[in-house]
Structure formats: C-alpha cells, structure tokens
C-alpha positions in Angstrom: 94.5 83.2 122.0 93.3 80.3 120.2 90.4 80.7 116.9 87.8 80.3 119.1 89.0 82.8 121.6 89.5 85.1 118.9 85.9 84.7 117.6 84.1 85.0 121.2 86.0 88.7 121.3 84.9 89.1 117.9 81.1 88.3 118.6 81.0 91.1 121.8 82.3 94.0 119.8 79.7 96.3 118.3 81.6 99.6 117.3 85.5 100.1 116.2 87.5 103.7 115.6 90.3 104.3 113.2 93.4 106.4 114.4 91.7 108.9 112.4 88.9 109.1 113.9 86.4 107.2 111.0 84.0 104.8 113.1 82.8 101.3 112.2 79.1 100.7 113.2 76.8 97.7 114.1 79.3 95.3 113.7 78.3 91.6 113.8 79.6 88.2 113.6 78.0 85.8 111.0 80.3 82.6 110.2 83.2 83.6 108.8 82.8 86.9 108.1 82.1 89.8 110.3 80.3 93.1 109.0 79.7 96.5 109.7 78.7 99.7 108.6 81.3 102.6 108.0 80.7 106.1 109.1 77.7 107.8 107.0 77.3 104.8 105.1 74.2 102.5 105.3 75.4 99.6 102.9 76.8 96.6 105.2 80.5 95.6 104.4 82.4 92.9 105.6 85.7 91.2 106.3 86.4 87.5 106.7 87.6 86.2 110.6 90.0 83.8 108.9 92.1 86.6 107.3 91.5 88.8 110.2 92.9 85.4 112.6 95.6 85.8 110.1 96.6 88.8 110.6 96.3 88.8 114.2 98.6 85.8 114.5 101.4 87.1 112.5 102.7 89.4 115.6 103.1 92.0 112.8 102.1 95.9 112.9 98.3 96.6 113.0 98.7 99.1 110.3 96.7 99.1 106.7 100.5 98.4 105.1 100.7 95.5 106.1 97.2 94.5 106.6 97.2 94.3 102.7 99.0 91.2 102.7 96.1 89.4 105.2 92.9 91.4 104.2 91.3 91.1 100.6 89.3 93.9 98.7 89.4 97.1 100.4 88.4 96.8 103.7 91.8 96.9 105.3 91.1 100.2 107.4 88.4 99.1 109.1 90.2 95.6 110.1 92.9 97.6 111.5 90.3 99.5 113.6 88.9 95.9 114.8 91.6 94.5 115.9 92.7 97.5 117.6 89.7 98.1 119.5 89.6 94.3 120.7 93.7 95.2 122.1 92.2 98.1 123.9 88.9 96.5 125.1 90.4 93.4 125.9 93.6 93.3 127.5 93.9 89.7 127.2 94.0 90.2 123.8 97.6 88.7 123.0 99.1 85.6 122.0 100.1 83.4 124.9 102.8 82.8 125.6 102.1 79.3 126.9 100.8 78.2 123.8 102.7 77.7 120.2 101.3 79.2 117.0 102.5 78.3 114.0 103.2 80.8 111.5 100.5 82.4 109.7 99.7 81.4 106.1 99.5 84.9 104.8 96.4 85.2 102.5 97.3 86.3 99.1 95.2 89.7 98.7 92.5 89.6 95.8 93.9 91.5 92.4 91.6 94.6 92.0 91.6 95.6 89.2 91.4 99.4 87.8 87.6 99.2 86.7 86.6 98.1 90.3 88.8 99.9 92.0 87.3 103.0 90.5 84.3 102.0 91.3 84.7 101.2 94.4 86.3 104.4 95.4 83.2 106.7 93.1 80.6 104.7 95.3 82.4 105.7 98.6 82.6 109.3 97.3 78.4 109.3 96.0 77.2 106.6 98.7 77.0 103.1 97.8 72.8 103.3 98.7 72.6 105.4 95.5 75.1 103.9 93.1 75.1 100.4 91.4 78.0 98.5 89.5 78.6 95.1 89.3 82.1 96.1 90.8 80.5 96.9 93.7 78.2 93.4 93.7 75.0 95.4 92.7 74.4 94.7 89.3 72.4 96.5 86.2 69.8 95.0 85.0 67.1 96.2 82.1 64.9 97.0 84.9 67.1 99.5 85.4 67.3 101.3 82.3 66.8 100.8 78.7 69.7 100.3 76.4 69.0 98.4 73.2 71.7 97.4 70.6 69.5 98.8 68.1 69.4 102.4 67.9 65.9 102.6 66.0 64.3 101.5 69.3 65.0 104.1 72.0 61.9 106.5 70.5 64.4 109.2 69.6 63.9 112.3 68.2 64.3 112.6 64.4 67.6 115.0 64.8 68.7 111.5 66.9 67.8 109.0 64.6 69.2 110.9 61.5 72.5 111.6 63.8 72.9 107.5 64.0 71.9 106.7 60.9 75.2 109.5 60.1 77.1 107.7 62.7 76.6 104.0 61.6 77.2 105.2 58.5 80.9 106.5 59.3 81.6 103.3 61.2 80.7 101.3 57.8 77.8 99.3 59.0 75.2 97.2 57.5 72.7 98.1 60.4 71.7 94.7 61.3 71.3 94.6 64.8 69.3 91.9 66.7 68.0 94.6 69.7 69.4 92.7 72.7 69.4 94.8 75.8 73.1 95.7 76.9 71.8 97.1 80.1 74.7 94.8 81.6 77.3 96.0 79.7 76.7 99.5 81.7 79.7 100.0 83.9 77.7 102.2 86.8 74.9 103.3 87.6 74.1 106.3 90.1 69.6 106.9 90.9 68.0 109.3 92.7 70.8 111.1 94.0 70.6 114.3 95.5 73.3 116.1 93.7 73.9 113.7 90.8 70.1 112.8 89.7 69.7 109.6 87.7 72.3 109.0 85.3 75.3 106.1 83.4 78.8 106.5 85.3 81.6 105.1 83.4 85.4 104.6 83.4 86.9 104.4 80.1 89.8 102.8 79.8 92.8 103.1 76.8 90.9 100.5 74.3 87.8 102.8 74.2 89.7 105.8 72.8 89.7 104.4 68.9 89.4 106.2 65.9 85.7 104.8 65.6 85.3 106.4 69.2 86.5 109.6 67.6 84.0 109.4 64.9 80.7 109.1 67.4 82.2 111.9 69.3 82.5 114.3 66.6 78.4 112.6 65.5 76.9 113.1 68.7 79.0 117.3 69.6 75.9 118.2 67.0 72.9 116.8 69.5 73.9 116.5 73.0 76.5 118.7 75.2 77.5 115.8 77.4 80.7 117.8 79.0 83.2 114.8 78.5 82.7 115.4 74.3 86.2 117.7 74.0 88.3 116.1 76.5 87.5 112.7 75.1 88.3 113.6 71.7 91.5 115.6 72.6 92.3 112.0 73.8 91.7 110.0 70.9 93.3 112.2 68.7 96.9 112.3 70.8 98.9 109.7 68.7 101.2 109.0 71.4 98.0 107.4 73.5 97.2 106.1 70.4 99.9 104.1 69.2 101.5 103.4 72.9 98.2 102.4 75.1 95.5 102.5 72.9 96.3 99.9 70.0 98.5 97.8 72.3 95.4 97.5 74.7 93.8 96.0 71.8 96.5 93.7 71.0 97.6 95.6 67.4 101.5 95.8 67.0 101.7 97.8 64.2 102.0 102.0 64.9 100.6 104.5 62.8 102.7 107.4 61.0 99.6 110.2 61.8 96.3 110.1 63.5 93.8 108.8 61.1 91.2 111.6 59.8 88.5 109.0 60.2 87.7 105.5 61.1 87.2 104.6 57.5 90.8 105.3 56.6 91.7 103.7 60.1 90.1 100.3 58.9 92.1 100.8 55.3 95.3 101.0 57.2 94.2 98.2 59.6 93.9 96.0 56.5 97.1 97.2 54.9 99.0 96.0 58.4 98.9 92.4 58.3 97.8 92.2 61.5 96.8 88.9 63.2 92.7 89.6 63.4 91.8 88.5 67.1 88.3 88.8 68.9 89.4 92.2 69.5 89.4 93.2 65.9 86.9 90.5 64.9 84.1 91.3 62.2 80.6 91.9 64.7 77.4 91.8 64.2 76.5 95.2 62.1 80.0 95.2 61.7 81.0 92.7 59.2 84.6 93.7 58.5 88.5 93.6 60.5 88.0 95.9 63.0 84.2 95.1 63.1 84.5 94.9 67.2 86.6 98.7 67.8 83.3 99.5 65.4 80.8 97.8 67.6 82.4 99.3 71.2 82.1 102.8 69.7 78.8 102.2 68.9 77.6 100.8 71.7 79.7 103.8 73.8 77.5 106.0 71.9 74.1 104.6 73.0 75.1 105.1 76.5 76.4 108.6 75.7 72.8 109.4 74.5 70.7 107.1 76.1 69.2 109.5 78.4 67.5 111.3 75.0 65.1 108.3 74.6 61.5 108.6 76.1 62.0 105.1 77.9 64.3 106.5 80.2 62.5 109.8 81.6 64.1 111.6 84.3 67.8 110.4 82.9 70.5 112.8 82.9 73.4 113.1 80.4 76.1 110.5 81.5 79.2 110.8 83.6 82.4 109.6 82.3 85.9 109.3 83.6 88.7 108.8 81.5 91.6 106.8 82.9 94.1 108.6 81.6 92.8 111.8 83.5 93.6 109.9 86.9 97.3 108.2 85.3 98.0 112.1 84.2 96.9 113.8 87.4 98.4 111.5 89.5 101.7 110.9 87.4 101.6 107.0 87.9 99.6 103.8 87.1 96.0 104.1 88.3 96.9 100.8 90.4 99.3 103.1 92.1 97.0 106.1 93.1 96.0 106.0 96.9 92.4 105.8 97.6 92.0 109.5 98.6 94.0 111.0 95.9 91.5 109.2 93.9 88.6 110.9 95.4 90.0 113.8 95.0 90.4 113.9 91.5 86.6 112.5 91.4 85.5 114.8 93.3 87.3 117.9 91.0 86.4 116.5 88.1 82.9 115.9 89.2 83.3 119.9 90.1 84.8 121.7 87.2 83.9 119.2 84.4 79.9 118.8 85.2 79.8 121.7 87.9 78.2 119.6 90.4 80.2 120.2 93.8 80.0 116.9 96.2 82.6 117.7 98.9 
C-alpha cells in the first residue's frame, strides 16, 4: 500500500479501540495529521500520517514499544489502535508484495521533557477542558488570573502585606519592583472544576527547593495552610537534595558543610565560594546581589503560593503543588522513567491524602 492508499483508509475510519478496551472517537483526516477524541475526553488530539506511514512501513510490531521510535509526543496508544483497526477493517491492509518499499526513515521522537510530561499526564487525570498549561498548548494569560511582580498590588490583607514586607526582608531586597504581570510564568492552571475549583497547579523541580524557598515557606506557615508548606520545607532542608540536585541544578559546584539557618547566611557562604556568578545566580531586579535570581524565584514562588488571598482573584483556591522529588522517591527512578499510569497514580494519591480531594 502506497501513501496515498494508506491515506484513502485513513480518511474512512471514524472510531479505533485499544487492546484494552480505551476508544478513539470522531477521528478525521485533515492534511497531515489526523485527530480524534479519546474516551471521556472532549479536547481533539492528533497524530501526524507521515509518522503513522512510518510506522506502518517498517513491518515492525504494532505495539506502543516500538511505536515510540515513529510517533512523537504521547499519542502512541492511540496510533497503535489506528492502525490496528485499519488491519482488521481492511484486509488489504498490507504491504504488497508486488511493490518495493524502501526502508522507513524512523522519525526521531520529540524530547519531553519532565515539566510537560507532568503536565500532560495531570490534564489527562483532571480533563484537559478544565486545565490549562502551556505544556499542554493552552497557555496563561493575565486574563486568566492576576499575578503581579509587585506584592503591594494584589489588595492583600494587612496580616499579608506585613507577612511580605517580613519575607522581602529575609531575602535582602531593596523592593523595587516594576509590577509586570507573571501570569505566564504560571506553570498550570486548573478552572471551574468540579472537584478541584479554580486554582495554580505546579511542578517544582530540584532548583526551586533553595534556602530562599525555605525562608518564604517558613513566612507564609503564619498566613495560609496551603498543605504542601511541611513537605516542601522537609525538602529544602535535606542537605543531601541540597548539595546533590539542588545546587547542581543551578549550576553551583561548591557543597555546603550544614543546611544554612537562613537565606542570609546562604548568600554569605555563596560569596565566600568563589563561585562563577551565572544568570542563575545573577543579581535581579529587587534583588541586587549574587544570588539575586534563587532570591527572585522564591519570591515569585511565593506570590503564586498566596495569590488566591488577593481580592482580584475571587473564587481562587489555595494552590496545588507537586514536588518532583515526591514522584523520583515513590517511583524509585528518574521521573523520565515513570510509566504514564504509575504517574497518575501518584497524582491521584497525592491529590487524595495531601489536599483530601478524591478524583479516582
């Protein structure tokens, strides 16, 4: 079966089942690509026809294995369930023999990497009609939510204002801040959902677990009970993490003796290093200094953390976030390494015992 052969079947199918059972709905053929709706989903995915020729022509297995090495993003499942519903709907549906085909340029699979992989699994798990991510190709924008770099905007309460004003203080700022919106810095975004409300997802990876992250944690334990607050700090103060993931992840060599008491006498030590400084330990705006940037992500981790306090975002609920190292320990391997379901799994548990909201 030549391209166009293979397209003509393509264009006549409409539905496609797994071996498991999971069906692929209103398929259609547009182009190059081909899309379709998975099973209790209403979002439209799709796959492009010249991996999916690709894969057809290599005479290899129609398993997700090796699908993997035809079929980019994560859509292998339900390419497998096409082309084995046009085998069993079409019996004509093999490679004649009367005809040569060269061999198959394999398509190099995309890289995914851990943020979007997360993200991509948490959106099948809440439904991708109520979650948004620029992982997912559904961006955040300020007309989504307000987040200011300038804490004296939000309308918080005085207790909230005098808690920053505490916590800019410990991360030795100058509080100059220009009050751009980082609305697109927000790594998720889950509205109107039945179980989970309106609210910030995000997955924190080993640079955001700092001894300035430490410090806002500790700040913010005295005006919000976001349920992440002890787990997070029991992170950043495990000097293992810190020294073998954290620093490395933001490209310091040197290794600390004991975890810091604050981010103060971090910085002191920083300076007394002779480290290299690098745009990941550059000085920042309201954070003139080395180490200004390790200042400035805190921070800004902190607005999101309490940005559902402020009167321009009624109807917010306290944020969800998901620490990598959870998954890495869980799952005893590289995040990269976890299988899609074991992922949801964890999600769903932690989703369960850590903010008591059951989504199974």
């Amino acid at each position: 079966m030549n391209k166009d052969e293979f397209n003509k079947a393509l264009s006549s199918l409409k539905t496609a089942t797994s071996v498991t059972g999971k069906e692929y709905r209103e398929i259609t053929f547009q182009g190059e690509k081909i899309y379709f709706k998975r099973e209790g989903k209403n979002i439209p995915e799709s796959i492009s026809t010249i991996e999916l020729f690709s894969f057809y022509s290599g005479g290899e297995d129609l398993n997700t294995s090796i699908a993997k090495s035809y079929i980019s993003g994560r859509v292998q499942s339900p390419a497998v369930a096409i082309l084995n519903s046009l085998k069993k709907n079409r019996p004509s549906f093999i490679p004649s023999e009367a005809k040569v085909i060269s061999p198959p340029v394999k398509v190099k699979p995309k890289k995914i990497n851990d943020e979007s992989l997360f993200f991509e699994v948490f959106s099948d798990v809440t439904g991708r009609e109520y979650f948004y991510s620029k992982s997912i190709d559904k961006p955040i924008t300020k007309e989504h939510i307000y987040l200011s770099n300038n804490y004296s905007k939000y309308e918080f309460s005085e207790e909230v204002r005098n808690a920053y004003k505490a916590i800019l203080k410990r991360l030795n700022s100058n509080f100059t801040f220009s009050s751009d919106s980082l609305a697109h810095y927000v790594d998720g975004l889950v509205r109107k959902h039945p179980l989970l409300g309106t609210r910030i997802v995000e997955f924190d990876e080993e640079q955001h677990f700092t001894p300035a992250r430490k410090d806002t944690l500790e700040s913010i334990n005295n005006i919000t009970n976001n349920a992440y607050i002890e787990s997070f700090l029991k992170i950043c103060k495990d000097l293992k993490y810190l020294n073998n993931e954290v620093l490395p992840k933001n490209r310091i060599k040197s290794k600390l003796e004991k975890t810091p008491k604050d981010f103060m006498e971090f910085i002191q030590w920083l300076e007394s290093s002779s480290e290299k400084e690098s745009g990941y330990i550059e000085a920042k705006n309201g954070f003139e200094f080395l180490g200004g940037r390790l200042a400035q992500r805190a921070y800004y981790d902190c607005l999101r953390d309490t940005a559902h306090l402020s009167t321009k975002n009624q109807n917010f609920s306290a944020p969800l976030r998901f620490a990598k190292k959870t998954f890495e320990d869980k799952a005893g391997t590289t995040f990269g390494s976890i299988p899609e379901d074991k992922l949801k799994e964890i999600i769903t548990s932690q989703l369960k015992i850590i903010y008591k909201i059951d989504i199974a």
